[in-house]
N, C-alpha and C positions, 0 to 999 in steps of 0.2 A: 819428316819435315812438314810443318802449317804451308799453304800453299794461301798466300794473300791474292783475294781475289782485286777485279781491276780497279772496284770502286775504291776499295780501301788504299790500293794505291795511287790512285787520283788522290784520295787525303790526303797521303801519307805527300806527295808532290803539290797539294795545294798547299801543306800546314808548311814545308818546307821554302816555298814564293813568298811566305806571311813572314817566317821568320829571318828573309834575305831581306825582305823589304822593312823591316823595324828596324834590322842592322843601318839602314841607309842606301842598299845597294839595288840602281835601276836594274829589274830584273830584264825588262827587254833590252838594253845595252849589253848582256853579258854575252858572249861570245863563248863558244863550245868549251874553246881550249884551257879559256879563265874557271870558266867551272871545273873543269876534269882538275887543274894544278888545286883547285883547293875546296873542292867538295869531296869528302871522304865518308865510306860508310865502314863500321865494325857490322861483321853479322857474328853472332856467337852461338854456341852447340843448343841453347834454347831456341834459336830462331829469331832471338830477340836483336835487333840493329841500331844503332848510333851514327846519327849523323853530324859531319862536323864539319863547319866552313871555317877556312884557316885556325885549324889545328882546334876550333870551339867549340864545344859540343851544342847540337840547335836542337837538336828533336831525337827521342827516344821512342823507338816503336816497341811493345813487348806481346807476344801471346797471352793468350789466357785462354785459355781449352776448358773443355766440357768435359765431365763421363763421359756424355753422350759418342766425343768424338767431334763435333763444332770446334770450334776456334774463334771469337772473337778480337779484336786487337786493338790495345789500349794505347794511345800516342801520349807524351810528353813534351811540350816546348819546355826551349833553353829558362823559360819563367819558373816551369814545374821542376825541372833538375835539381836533384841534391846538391849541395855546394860541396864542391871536393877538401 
């Protein structure tokens, strides 16, 4: 398993406040519980995750590994998503 270090998940939680806040939704208004009912993530045998506020998908995080052994991590907002 890639192990995301803390910067990248500060991203990964700034690009996710970016893509609450384009929706319309005051992010300092939200209360724990509103989040828990409809923030959801998929995490898959890649390591790769999906995030989805009410049932939408908003941001796509995916590995990209090295030879080396590195791991860099490429985000997608709900802009870049494939359309189903």
């Amino acid at each position: 398993m890639s192990k995301m270090s803390q910067s990248v998940a500060a991203r990964v939680e700034e690009l996710l406040r970016e893509q609450l806040s384009e929706l319309g939704i005051e992010i300092a208004k939200l209360e724990p519980h509103v989040i828990a009912e409809n923030m959801k993530c998929d995490v898959f045998s890649d390591d790769s995750m999906i995030y989805y506020w009410k049932g939408e998908p908003i941001l796509r995080v995916e590995p990209d590994s090295t030879q080396e052994g590195s791991t860099s991590w490429r985000m997608f907002t709900k802009d870049d998503l494939p359309t189903q």
